[in-house]
KOLMARVEX-462846 format. One record per residue (C-alpha): residue number from 1; x, y, z. Coordinates in steps of 0.1 Angstrom, whole numbers. Layout:
BEGIN
site i->NUM; px->X; py->Y; pz->Z
...
//
This chain:
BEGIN
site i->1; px->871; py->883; pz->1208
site i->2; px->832; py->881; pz->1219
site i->3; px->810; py->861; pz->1193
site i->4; px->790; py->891; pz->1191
site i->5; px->817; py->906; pz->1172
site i->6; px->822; py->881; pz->1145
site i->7; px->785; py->883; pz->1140
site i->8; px->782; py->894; pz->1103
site i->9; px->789; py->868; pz->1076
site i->10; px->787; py->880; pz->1048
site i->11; px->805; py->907; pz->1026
site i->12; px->779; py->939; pz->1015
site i->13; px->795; py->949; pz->985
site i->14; px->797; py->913; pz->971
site i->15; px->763; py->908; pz->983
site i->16; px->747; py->941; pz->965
site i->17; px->757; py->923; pz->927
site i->18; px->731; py->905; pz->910
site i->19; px->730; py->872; pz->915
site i->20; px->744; py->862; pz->880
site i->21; px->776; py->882; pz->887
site i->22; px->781; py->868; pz->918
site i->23; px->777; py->835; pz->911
site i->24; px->805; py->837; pz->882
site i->25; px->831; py->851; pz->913
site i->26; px->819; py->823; pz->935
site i->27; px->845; py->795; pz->916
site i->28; px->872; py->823; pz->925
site i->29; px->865; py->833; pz->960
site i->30; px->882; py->816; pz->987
site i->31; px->874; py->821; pz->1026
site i->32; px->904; py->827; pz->1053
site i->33; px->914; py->840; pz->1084
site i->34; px->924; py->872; pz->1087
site i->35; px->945; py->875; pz->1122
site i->36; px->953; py->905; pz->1142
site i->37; px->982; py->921; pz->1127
site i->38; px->985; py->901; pz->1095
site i->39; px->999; py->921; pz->1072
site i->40; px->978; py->921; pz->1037
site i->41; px->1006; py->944; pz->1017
site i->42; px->1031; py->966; pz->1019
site i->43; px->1037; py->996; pz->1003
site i->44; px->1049; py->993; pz->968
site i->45; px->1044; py->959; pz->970
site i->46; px->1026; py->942; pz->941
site i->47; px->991; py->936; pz->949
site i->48; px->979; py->895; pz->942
site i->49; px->951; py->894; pz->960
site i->50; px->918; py->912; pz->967
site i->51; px->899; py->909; pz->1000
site i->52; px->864; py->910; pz->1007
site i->53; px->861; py->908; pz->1045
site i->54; px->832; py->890; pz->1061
site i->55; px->841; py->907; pz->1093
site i->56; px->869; py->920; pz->1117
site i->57; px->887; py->953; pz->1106
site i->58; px->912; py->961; pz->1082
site i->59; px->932; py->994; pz->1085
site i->60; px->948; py->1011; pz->1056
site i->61; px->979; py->1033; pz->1070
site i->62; px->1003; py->1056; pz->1057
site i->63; px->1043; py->1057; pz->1073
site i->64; px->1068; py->1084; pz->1075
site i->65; px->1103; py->1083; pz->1077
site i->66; px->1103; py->1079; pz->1113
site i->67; px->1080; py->1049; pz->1120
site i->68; px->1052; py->1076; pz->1130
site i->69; px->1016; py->1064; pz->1107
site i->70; px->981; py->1072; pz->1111
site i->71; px->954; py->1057; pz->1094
site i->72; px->940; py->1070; pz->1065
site i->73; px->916; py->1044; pz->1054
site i->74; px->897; py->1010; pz->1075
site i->75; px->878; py->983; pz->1055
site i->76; px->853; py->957; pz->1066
site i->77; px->823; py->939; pz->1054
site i->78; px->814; py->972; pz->1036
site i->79; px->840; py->968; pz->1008
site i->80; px->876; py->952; pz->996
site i->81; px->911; py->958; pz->1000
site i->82; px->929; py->958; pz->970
site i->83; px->914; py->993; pz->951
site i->84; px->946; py->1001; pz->933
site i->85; px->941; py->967; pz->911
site i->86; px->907; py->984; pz->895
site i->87; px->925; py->1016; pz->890
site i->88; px->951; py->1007; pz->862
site i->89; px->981; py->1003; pz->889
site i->90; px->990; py->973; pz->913
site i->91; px->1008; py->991; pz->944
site i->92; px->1003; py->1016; pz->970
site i->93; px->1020; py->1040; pz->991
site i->94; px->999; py->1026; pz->1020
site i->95; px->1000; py->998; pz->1039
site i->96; px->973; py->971; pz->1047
site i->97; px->972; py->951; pz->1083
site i->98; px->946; py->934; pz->1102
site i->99; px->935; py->957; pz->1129
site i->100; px->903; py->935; pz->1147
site i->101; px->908; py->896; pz->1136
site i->102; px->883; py->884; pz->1114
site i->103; px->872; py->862; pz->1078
site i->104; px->877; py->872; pz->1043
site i->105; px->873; py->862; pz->1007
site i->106; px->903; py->861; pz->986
site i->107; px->906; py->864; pz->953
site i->108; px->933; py->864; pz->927
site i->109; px->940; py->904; pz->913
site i->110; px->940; py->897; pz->881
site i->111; px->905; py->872; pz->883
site i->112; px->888; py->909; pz->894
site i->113; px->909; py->931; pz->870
site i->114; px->895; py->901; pz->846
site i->115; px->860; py->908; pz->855
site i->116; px->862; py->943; pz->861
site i->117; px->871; py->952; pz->828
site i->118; px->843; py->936; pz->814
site i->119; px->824; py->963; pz->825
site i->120; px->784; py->953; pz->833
site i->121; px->777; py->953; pz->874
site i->122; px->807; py->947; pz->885
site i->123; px->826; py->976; pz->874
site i->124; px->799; py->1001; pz->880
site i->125; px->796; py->989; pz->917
site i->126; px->832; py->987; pz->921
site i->127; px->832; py->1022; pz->907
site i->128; px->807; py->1033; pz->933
site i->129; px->829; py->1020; pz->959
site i->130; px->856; py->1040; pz->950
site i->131; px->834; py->1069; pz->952
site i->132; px->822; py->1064; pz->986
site i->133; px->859; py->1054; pz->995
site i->134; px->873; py->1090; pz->983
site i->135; px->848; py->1103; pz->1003
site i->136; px->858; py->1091; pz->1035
site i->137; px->896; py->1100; pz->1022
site i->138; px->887; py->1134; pz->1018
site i->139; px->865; py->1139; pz->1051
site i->140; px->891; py->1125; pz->1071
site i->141; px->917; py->1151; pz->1060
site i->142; px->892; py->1177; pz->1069
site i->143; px->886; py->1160; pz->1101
site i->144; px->918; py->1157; pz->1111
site i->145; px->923; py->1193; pz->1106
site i->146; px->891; py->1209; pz->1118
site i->147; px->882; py->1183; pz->1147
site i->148; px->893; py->1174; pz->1183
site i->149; px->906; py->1144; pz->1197
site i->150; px->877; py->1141; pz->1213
site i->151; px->855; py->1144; pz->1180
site i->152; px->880; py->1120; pz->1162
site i->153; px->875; py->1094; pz->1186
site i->154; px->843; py->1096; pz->1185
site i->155; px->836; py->1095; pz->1150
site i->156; px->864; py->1066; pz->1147
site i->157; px->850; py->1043; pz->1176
site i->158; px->814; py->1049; pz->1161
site i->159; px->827; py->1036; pz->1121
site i->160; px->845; py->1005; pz->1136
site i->161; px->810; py->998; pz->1153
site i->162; px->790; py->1001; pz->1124
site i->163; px->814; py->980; pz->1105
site i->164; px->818; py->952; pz->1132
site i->165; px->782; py->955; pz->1139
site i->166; px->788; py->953; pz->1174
site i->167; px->794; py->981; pz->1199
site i->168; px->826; py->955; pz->1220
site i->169; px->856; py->953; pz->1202
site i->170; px->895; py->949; pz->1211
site i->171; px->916; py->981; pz->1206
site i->172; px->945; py->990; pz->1227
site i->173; px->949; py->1028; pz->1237
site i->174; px->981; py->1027; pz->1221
site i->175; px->971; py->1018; pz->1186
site i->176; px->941; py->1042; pz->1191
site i->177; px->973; py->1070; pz->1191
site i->178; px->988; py->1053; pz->1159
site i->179; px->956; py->1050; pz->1142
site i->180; px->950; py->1088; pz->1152
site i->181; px->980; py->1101; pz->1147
site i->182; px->981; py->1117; pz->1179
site i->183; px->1000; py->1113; pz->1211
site i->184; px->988; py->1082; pz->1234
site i->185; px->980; py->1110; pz->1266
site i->186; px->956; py->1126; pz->1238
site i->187; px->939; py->1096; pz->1237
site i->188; px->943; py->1084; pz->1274
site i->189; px->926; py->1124; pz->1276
site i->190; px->901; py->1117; pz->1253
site i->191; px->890; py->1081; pz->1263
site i->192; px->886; py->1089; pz->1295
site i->193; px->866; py->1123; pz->1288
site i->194; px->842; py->1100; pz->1269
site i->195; px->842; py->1075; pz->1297
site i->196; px->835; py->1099; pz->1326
site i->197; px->801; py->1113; pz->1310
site i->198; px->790; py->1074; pz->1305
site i->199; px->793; py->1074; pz->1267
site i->200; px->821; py->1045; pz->1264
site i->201; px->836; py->1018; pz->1287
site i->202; px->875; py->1014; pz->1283
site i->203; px->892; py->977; pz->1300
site i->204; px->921; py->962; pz->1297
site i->205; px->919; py->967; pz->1257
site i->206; px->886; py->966; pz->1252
site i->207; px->864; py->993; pz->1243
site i->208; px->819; py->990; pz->1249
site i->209; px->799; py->1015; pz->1237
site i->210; px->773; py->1023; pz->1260
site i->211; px->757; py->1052; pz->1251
site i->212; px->753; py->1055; pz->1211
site i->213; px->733; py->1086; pz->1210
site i->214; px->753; py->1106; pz->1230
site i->215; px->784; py->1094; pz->1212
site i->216; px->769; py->1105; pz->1180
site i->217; px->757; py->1139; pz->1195
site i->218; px->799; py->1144; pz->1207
site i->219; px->813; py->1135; pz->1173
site i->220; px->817; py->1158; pz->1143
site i->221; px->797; py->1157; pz->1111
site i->222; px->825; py->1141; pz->1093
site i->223; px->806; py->1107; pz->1108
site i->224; px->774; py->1113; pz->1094
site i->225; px->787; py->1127; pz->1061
site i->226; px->808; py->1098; pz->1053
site i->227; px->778; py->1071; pz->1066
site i->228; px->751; py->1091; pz->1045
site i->229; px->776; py->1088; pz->1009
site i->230; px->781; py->1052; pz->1016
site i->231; px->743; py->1048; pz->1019
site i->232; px->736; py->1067; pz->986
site i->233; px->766; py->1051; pz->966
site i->234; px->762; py->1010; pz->977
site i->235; px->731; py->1012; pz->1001
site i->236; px->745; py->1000; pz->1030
//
């Protein structure tokens, strides 16, 4: 992976608390590596740990019987993975795995249900977060529906940018299918549509963006919507 890629170093959501707050979470935060493919938890697996990554991706996907998924959620330096341990419960029927390799802080569960429920900054950020994150949930469903591959991809390749902060990042064509929940020729259809007109570069599993603006102009509004609610909710 490029160095341009790991370039953010430092986790927004932690970084938007006042700096008494954060300071208190310091003692409990611990930095490590999050490699590609690492699982973070399974489904209905009890949840120790939170994650606040610094960088790298982290996809959240739901499985069916058959060993098809699709991903229904991605975190990065936007937020933490672990939301069910603010929400009363400590499992999931989704499963966590490292999708771009990266650095996160890790925290005990019960250190931020601790904190959490304690109410003040934390909880109301936290809160906010959630917000933002049902948000994207509920787009996506809608997206998924309403939108082409073509759309899909671009939206997707577009929020994996903004969260790496760089527009060259690893991604095979076949977990592009997995993570869209659509045949790999859709994608090999659609990747190549989007590399023909100039918009996107696609190499031995590696994807560039090379034209943002027309990328943003050939993906649905589900991007903007779900960029403008994380702006108004956390300000990033």
């Amino acid at each position: 992976m490029s160095e341009k890629t790991l370039k953010p170093q430092v986790n927004r959501l932690v970084a938007a608390l006042p700096t008494s707050d954060y300071q208190r979470l310091v003692p409990h935060l611990k930095l490590i590596s999050l490699p590609t493919r690492q699982v973070i938890y399974e489904p209905k697996e009890p949840i120790a740990h939170v994650y606040f990554p610094l960088n790298g991706v982290v996809s959240l996907v739901s499985s069916m019987k058959d060993g098809s998924m699709m991903e229904v959620g991605i975190v990065s330096n936007e937020g933490m993975i672990g939301i069910p341990i603010i929400l009363g419960g400590n499992t999931t029927t989704t499963k966590a795995f490292v999708q771009v390799s990266g650095t996160a802080m890790q925290m005990d569960a019960d250190v931020l249900k601790t904190e959490f429920n304690q109410g003040g900054a934390i909880q109301n950020l936290l809160l906010r977060y959630v917000q933002a994150v049902y948000t994207e949930l509920a787009q996506g469903c809608a997206c998924n529906r309403f939108h082409t591959v073509e759309q899909r991809l671009a939206r997707w390749l577009l929020t994996v940018s903004d969260r790496l902060q760089s527009e060259d990042f690893p991604l095979t064509q076949e977990f592009l299918a997995q993570m869209l929940g659509v045949r790999r020729s859709g994608v090999t259809v659609a990747a190549n549509n989007l590399s023909k007109t100039g918009m996107i570069r696609y190499q031995r599993g590696h994807i560039s963006i090379l034209d943002r603006e027309e990328l943003s102009a050939t993906c649905c509004e589900c991007y903007r919507v779900i960029q403008n609610e994380f702006a108004r909710l956390l300000g990033n």
